[in-house]
C-alpha positions in Angstrom: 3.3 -25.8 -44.4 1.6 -29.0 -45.8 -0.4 -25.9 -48.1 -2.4 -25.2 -45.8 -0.7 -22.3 -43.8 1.5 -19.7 -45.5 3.8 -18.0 -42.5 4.0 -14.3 -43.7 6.0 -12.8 -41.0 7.7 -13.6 -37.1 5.6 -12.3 -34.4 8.1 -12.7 -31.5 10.8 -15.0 -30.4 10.8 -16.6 -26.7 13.1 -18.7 -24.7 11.2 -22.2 -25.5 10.2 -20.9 -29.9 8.6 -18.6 -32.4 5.6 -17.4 -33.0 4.7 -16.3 -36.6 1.9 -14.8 -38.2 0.3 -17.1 -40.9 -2.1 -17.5 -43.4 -5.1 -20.5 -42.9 -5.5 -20.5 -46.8 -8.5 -23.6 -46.2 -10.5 -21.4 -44.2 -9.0 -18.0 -45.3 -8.7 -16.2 -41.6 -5.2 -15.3 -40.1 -3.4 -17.5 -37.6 -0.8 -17.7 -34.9 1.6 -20.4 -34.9 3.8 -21.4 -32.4 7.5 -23.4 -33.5 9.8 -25.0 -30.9 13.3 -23.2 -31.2 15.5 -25.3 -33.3 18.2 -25.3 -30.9 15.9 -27.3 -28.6 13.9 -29.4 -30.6 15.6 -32.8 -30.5 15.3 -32.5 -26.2 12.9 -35.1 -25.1 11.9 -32.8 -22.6 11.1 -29.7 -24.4 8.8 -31.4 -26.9 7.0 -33.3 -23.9 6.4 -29.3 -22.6 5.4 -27.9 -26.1 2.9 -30.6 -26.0 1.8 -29.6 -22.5 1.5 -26.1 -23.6 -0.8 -26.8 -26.5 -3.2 -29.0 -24.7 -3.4 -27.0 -21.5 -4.7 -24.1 -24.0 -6.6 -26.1 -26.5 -8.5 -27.4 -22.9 -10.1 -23.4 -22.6 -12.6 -22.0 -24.4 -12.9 -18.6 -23.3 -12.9 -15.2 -25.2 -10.1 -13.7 -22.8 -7.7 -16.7 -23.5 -6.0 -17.4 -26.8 -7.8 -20.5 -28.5 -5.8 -23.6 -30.3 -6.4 -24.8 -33.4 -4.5 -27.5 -34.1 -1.2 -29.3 -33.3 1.4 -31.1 -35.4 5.3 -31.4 -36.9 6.7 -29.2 -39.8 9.6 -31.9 -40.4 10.9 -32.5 -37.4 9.6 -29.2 -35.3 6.6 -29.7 -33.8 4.1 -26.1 -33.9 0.7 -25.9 -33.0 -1.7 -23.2 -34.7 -3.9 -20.9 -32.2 -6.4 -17.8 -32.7 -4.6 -14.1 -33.7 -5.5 -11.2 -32.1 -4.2 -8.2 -33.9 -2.8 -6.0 -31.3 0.1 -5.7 -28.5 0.9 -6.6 -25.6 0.4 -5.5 -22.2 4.0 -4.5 -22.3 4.2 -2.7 -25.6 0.5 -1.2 -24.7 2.2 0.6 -21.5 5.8 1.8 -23.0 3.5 3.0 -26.7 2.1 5.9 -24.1 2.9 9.2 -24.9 6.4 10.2 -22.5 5.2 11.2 -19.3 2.2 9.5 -19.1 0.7 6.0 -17.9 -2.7 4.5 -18.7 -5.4 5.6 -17.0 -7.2 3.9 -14.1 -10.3 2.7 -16.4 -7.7 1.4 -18.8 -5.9 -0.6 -16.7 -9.0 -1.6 -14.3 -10.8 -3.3 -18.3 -7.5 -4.8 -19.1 -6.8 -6.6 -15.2 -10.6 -7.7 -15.1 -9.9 -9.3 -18.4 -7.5 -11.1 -17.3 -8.2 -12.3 -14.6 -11.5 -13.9 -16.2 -8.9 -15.4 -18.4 -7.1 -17.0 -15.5 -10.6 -17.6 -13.8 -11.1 -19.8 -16.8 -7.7 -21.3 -16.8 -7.8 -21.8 -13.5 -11.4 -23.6 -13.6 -9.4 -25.9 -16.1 -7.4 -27.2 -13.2 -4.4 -25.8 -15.0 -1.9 -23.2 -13.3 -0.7 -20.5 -15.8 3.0 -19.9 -13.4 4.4 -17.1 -16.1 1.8 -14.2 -15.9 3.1 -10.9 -17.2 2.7 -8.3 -19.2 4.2 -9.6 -22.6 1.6 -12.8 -22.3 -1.0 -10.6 -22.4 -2.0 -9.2 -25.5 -4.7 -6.2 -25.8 -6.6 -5.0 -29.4 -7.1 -1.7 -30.2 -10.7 -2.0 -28.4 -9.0 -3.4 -25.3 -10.2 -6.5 -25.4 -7.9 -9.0 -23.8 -6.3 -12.4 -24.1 -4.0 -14.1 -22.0 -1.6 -16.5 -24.1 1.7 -18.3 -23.4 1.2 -21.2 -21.6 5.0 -22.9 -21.8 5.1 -23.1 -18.0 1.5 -24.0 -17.7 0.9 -27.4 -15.3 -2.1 -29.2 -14.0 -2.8 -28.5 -10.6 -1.3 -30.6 -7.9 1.6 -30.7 -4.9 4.2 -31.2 -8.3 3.2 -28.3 -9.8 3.7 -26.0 -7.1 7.5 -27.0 -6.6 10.6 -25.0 -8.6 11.4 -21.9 -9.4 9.5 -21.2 -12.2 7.9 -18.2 -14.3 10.0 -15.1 -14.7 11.8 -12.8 -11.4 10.0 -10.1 -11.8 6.6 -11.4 -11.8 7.3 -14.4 -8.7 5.6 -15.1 -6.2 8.1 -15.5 -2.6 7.3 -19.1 -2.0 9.0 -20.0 -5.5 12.0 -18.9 -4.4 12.0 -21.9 -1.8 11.3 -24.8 -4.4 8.2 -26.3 -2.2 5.2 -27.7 -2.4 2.3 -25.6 -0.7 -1.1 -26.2 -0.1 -2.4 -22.4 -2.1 -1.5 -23.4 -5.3 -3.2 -21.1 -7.3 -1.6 -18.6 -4.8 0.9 -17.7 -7.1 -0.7 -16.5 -10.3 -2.8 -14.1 -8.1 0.5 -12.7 -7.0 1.7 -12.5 -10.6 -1.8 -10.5 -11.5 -0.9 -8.4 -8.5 2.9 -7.5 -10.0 1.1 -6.9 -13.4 -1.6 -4.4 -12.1 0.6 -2.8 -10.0 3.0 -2.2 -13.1 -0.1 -1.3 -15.5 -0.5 1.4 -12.4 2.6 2.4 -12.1 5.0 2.3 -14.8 7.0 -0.7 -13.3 6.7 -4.2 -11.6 6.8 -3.8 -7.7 10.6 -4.6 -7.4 13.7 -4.4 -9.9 17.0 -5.3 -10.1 20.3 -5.9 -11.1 20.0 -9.6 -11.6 16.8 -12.2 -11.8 18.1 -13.5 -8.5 18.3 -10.0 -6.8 14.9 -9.4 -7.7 13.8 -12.4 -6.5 15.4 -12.1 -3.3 13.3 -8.3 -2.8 9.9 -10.8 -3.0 10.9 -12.5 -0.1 12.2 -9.8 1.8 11.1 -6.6 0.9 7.6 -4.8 1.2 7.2 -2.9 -2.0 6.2 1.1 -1.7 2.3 1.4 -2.4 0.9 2.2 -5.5 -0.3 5.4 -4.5 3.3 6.2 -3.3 4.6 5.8 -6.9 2.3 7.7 -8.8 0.9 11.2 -7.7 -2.7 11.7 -7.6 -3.5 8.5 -8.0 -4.6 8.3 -4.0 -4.6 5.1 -2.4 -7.7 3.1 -4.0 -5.8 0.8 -5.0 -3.1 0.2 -2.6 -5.3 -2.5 -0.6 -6.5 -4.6 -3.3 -3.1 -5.0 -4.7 -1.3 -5.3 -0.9 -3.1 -8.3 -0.6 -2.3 -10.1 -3.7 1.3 -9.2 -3.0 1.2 -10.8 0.9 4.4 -12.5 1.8 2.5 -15.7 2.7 0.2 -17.1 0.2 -2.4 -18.0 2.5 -3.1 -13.8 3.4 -3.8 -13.3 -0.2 -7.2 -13.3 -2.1 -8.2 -16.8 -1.8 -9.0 -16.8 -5.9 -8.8 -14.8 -8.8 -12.6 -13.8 -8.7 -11.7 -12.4 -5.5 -9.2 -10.2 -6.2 -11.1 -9.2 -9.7 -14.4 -8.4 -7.6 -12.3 -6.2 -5.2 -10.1 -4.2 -7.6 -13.5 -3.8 -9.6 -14.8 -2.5 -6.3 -12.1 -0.3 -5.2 -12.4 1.5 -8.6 -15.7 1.9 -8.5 -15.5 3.3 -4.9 -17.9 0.7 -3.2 -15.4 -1.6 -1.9 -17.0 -3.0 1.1 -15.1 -3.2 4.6 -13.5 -6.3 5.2 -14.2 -5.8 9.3 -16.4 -3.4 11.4 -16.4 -3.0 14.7 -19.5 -1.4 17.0 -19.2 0.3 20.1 -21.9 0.9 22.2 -23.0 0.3 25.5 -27.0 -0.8 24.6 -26.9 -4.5 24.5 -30.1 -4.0 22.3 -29.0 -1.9 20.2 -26.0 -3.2 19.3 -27.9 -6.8 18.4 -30.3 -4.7 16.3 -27.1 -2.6 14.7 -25.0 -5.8 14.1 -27.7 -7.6 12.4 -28.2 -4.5 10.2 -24.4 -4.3 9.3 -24.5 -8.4 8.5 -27.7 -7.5 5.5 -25.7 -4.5 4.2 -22.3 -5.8 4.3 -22.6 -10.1 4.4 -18.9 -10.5 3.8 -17.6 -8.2 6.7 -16.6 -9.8 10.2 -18.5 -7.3 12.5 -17.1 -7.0 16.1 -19.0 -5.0 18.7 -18.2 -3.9 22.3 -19.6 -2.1 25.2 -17.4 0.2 25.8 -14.8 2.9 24.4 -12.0 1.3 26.0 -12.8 -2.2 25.4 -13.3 -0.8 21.7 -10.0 1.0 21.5 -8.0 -2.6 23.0 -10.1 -4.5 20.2 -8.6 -2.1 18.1 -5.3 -2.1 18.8 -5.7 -6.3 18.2 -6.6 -6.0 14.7 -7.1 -2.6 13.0 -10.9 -1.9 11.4 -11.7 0.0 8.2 -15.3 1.1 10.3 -15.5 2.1 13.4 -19.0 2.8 14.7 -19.2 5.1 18.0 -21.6 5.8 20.6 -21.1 9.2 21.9 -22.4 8.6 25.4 -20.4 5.5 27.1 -19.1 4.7 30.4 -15.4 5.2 31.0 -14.8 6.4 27.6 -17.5 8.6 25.6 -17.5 8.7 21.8 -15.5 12.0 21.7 -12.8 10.2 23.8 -12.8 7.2 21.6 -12.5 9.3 18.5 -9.4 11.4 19.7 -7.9 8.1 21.1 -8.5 6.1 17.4 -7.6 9.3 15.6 -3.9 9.1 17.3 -3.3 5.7 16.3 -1.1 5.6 13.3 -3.1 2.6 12.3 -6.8 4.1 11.9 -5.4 6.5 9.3 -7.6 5.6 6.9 -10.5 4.3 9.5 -13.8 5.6 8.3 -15.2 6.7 12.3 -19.3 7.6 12.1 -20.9 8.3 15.6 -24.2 7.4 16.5 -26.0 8.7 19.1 -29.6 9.3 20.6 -28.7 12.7 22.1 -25.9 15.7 21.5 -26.5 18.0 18.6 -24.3 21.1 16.5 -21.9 21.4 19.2 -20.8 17.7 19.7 -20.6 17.2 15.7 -18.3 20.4 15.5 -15.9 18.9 18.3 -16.2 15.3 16.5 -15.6 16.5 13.1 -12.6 18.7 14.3 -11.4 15.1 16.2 -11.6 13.4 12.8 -15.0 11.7 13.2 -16.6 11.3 10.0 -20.3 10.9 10.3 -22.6 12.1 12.7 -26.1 10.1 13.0 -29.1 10.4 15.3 -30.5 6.9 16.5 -32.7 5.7 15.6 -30.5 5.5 11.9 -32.1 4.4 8.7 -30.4 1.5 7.6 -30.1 3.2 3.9 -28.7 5.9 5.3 -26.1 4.1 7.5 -24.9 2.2 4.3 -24.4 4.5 2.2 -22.5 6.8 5.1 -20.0 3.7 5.6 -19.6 4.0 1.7 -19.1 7.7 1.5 -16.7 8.1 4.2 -15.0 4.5 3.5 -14.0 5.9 0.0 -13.3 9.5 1.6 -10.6 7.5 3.8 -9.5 5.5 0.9 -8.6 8.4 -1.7 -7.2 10.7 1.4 -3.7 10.8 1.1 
């Protein structure tokens, strides 16, 4: 190719071209080039995208997104030439495992962070990715990562967001619908969610017999939690990944740093609670207590009441991963509050510590027999009441 590049071998083949392994013989280092499939070339249309595709990547710089070198025509098929990274993809990477066994946790948890810094960059590039998935995503032998394939790639904006683009598996509901929407980004965050789920797993959250079948299960279906699909891997993860996959896009992490920093956090067993509500009848205390929770945990909504009951309706408004209990309150004590939260389907997983200024071994046996967590005498080092929530918010989180 104009005796600069010597193709030694084809890579892969994909709806829109090739991709080939080459030789740069000017500044001897290996090379991937891209060629528009034959069949297709002489389309207005598809060389207007192949153009797209190179310029959206050649506008990153980033080490977890595949660079571009150069762009041009080999006769009359255009090809542009961008970085190699020895290795395989996120696809090949998961079926190479030995039969009967999936990548571990810290595996997949490097390879997801990776890529969403990828798409963090991509993103910051005012550019939507729109085909996330395991095949675009190719990992070395040292796991480092690089997110490639950019044939569906657009610039942000209300066009961009219309038609069903990207691939079934991987699609987000609202493509199904063909319309604009305001979350734009929204999308490739549910796409990251469908690939960590199946880097989890062993599969995407919903299959089918046809692209349009499995589309149809995005819209319509719930998919069965992660922790559901794989024994022993407790339910971490099935939070983080719940919220990328949220029916409507504006319930999902509102970027791709979020949903990074939580699954980073959720691995690493300090995910912080997203709400945490306070019960306790001392006005005072529960200013002091509030403003406490608010330094330890700035990104939680914190909700406090006076009472059991008035903490139990709260409750029953809006579930809470903490619940903080008073044992002595009027109309309902902390020992009702905790049997009453404790029989709600919803506080499952509801990390319940009791604070109180009185009781001792005999209220902390009935407590802990209710389901209570945590038992702390007031007046409670803050230190100590962080890293309670922690303890007993990862407890609940890895129960099954």
């Amino acid at each position: 190719m104009g005796g600069v590049y010597r193709v030694e071998r084809v890579l892969g083949v994909g709806g829109m071209g090739v991709v080939a392994l080459a030789r740069d013989q000017m500044l001897e280092r290996d090379v991937a080039i891209k060629f528009v499939n034959a069949a297709t070339v002489r389309l207005p249309e598809v060389h207007a995208r192949f153009l797209e595709e190179a310029r959206g990547m050649a506008r990153l710089a980033h080490p977890n997104v595949l660079s571009v070198y150069a762009f041009g025509d080999h006769g009359e098929t255009p090809y542009f030439v961008m970085e190699y990274v020895e290795g395989r993809t996120a696809a090949e990477w998961l079926t190479d495992h030995p039969e009967g066994t999936l990548p571990t946790p810290d595996e997949v948890v490097t390879v997801i962070e990776q890529v969403c810094r990828g798409v963090e960059a991509i993103h910051a590039s005012q550019t939507l990715h729109r085909d996330l998935k395991p095949s675009n995503i190719i990992i070395d032998d040292e796991l480092r990562v690089a997110v490639g394939d950019f044939g569906l790639a657009c610039l942000a904006g209300p066009v961009s967001t219309t038609g069903a683009a990207g691939t079934a598996a991987y699609m987000a509901p609202e493509t199904a619908y063909g319309e604009a929407t305001p979350f734009e980004y929204a999308r490739d965050i549910y796409a990251l969610g469908c690939v960590t789920y199946e880097l989890l797993v062993g599969r995407p959250p919903f299959v089918g017999e046809s692209a349009l079948n499995v589309l149809a299960k995005h819209v319509v279906e719930s998919p069965e939690p992660p922790s559901e699909r794989r024994p022993g891997l407790g339910t971490t993860y099935d939070d983080v990944i719940a919220k990328a996959l949220a029916k409507d896009p504006s319930d999902r992490h509102p970027t791709v740093a979020a949903f990074r920093e939580a699954l980073v956090a959720a691995h690493r067993g300090t995910l912080d609670p997203e709400r945490i509500l306070v019960a306790d009848d001392d006005a005072d205390w529960r200013e002091v207590i509030v403003a406490s929770l608010a330094h330890c945990f700035p990104r939680a909504v914190i909700d406090s009441v006076a009472d059991g009951v008035a903490a139990l309706d709260r409750f029953r408004e809006g579930s809470f991963p903490v619940v903080l209990v008073d044992l002595e309150m009027p109309e309902m004590d902390g020992i009702a509050l905790t049997r009453a939260l404790r029989a709600n389907d919803s506080a499952r997983r509801t990390a319940i510590v009791v604070l109180t200024a009185a009781g001792g071994p005999s209220e902390w046996r009935r407590l802990s027999a209710l389901g209570a967590d945590a038992f702390l005498v007031k007046p409670v080092d803050l230190e100590d009441l962080e890293l309670v929530i922690r303890r007993t918010l990862r407890a609940r989180r890895l129960a099954k």
